[in-house]
N, C-alpha and C positions, 0 to 999 in steps of 0.2 A: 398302818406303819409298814416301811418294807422289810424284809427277811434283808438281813447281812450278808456280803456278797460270800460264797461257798470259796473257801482258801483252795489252792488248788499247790503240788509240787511237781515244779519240769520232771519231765519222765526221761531219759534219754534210752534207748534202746538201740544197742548195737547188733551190726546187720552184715551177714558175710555173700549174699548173694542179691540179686537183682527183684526178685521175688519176698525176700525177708525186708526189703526196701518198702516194697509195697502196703506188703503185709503193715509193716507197722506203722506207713503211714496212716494207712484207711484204719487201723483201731486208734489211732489218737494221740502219738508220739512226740514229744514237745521238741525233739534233740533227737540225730542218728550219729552214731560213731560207725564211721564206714571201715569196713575192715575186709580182710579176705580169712580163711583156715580158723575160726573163732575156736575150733577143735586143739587146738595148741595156745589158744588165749586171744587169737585175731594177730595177722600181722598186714601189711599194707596192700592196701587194693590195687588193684591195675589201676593205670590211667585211664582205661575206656568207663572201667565201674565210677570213677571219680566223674566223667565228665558226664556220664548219665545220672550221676545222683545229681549233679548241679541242678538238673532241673527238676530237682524237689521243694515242695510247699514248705520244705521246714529246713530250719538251719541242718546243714552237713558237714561234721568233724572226720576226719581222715584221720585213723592211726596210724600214726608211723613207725614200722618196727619192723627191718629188713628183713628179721629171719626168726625164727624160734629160740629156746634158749635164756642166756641171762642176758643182759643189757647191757655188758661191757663190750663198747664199739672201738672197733679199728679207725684208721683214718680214709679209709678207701669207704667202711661203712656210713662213717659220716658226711663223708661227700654224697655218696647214696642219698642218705635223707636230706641231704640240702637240696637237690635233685625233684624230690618226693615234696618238699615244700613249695617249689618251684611250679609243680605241677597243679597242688592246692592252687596257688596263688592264680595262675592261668585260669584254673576255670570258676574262680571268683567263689569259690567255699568260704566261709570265715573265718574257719578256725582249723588248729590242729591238736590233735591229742599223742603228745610225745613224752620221751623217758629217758634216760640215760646215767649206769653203775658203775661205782668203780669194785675193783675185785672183793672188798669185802662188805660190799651190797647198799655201800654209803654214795649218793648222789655225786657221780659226776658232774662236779659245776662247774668245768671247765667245758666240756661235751654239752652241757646245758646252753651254756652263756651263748655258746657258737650257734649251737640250735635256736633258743630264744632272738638272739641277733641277727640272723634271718630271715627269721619268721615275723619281726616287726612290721607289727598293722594288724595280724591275724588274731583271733584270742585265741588262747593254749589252758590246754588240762593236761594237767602231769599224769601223767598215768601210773598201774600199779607197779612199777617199778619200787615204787614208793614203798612198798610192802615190805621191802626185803631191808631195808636201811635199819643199822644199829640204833639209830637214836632218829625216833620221828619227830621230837620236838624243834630240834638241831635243821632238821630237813624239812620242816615247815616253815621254818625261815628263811632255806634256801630258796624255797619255793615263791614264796612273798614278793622276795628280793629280788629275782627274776623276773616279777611281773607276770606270772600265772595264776588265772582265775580261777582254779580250781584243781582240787586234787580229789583223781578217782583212785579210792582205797578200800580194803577191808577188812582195815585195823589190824594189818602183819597176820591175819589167818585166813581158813581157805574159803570159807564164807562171813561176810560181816555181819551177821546174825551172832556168829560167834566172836568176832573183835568189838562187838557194840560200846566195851566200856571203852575199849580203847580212843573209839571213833567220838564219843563222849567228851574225853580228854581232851583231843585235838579241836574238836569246835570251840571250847573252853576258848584252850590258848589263841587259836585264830582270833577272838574276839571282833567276827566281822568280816576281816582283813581278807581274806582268803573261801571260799564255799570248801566244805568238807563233802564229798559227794558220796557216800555209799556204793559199793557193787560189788557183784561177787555171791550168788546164789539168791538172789533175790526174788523173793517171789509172793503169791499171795497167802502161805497161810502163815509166813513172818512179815510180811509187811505191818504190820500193828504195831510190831517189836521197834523199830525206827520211826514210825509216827509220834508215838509215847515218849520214843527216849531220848530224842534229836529235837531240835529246832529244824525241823527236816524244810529242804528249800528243794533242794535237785536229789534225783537219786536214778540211777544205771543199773537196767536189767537186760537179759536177751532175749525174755519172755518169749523162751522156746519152747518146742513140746519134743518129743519124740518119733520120731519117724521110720516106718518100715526101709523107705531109702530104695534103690535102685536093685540091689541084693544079688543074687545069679554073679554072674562071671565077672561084673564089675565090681562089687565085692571079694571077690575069690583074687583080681587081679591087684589088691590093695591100690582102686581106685575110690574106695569108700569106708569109713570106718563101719563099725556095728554100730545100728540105731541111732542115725544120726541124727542130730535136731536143727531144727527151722522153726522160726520166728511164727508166730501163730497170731493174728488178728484178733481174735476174739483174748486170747492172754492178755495181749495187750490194753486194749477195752476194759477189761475186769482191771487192772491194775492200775490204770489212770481213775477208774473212778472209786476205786480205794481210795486212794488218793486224794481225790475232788471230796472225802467225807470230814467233817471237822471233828479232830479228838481232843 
């Protein structure tokens, strides 16, 4: 008789350099969300990073997020990222991973619709913008409604280990409709904690480590923060096959 096939959950792993690219492809990466500065949350890649990820084995999500900060866009910054989707679209990526607030952290779906409308053809992940929203029930519908495949969250706190009940709730109310994606401190010795307590399908890490980093006068010149972290092959490896074990 044969053994049942080993359930497995897309891994996505977001990646701010050329090497962190690598890196997680060769340990096993289902999903990259290409980013630049992940040190302030990831915001958008160059165009050259974007047209070298193209020629990646696995799908490549661009985040778009002009600048640091909150999420409430100007109209100059949203031409910007129509711009930035623009460039998605050229080098034939799939998808984009975008976001946009209005002042009191509730989803601009005005700034979405225009975003979403754009972006038609590509798939889209809301991103953790999503965190910050007074009412995430409210904004799981916005999201729906828009035609976004998924939302990267973790559940309105600063690791989803700690919003789990939240993220709970919302799969709930998705009923399907929408992937709940997990991120936000993710790693292997809570991965258990979201196996158990999710209907876990996708889930986003940066499955970084720590690094001595370049140190001396390019540190000194706030060319570099302290210890900063890169994407680690072997993390990644150990996490996917977390992952690939049936609970």
């Amino acid at each position: 008789m044969q053994n049942k096939p080993v359930s497995s959950v897309l891994l996505e792993v977001c990646v701010d350099s050329t090497d962190g690219l690598a890196q997680a492809i060769a340990g096993g990466a289902d999903r990259i969300e290409l980013c630049s500065a992940l040190s302030v949350g990831g915001l958008t890649p160059s165009a050259g990073f974007m047209k070298e990820a193209a020629n990646s084995s696995i799908p490549v999500y661009p985040l778009l997020r002009p600048r640091d900060g909150d999420f409430c866009y100007s109209d100059a910054e949203l031409d910007c990222l129509k711009v930035d989707i623009d460039t998605v679209r050229a080098n034939e990526l799939p998808g984009v991973v975008i976001g946009a607030s209005r002042e009191d952290g509730s989803l601009d779906v005005g700034a979405l619709k225009l975003l979403a409308d754009h972006a038609h053809g590509l798939d889209m992940t809301l991103h953790r913008a999503f965190d910050l929203v007074p009412d995430m029930r409210e904004a799981l519908e916005i999201a729906i409604e828009l035609g976004f495949s998924r939302i990267l969250t973790s559940g309105g706190e600063s690791s989803a280990a700690d919003g789990l009940e939240t993220l709970q709730r919302l799969q709930k109310a998705a009923k399907g409709r929408i992937t709940i994606m997990p991120g936000s401190g993710v790693k292997l010795s809570n991965i258990a904690k979201f196996q158990t307590g999710l209907k876990l399908t996708e889930i986003h890490s940066s499955c970084s480590v720590s690094t001595a980093g370049a140190g001396g006068k390019v540190r000194q010149l706030g060319f570099e923060t302290a210890n900063p972290k890169k994407t680690d092959a072997a993390f990644v490896a150990k996490l996917k096959a977390a992952l690939s074990t049936n609970r």
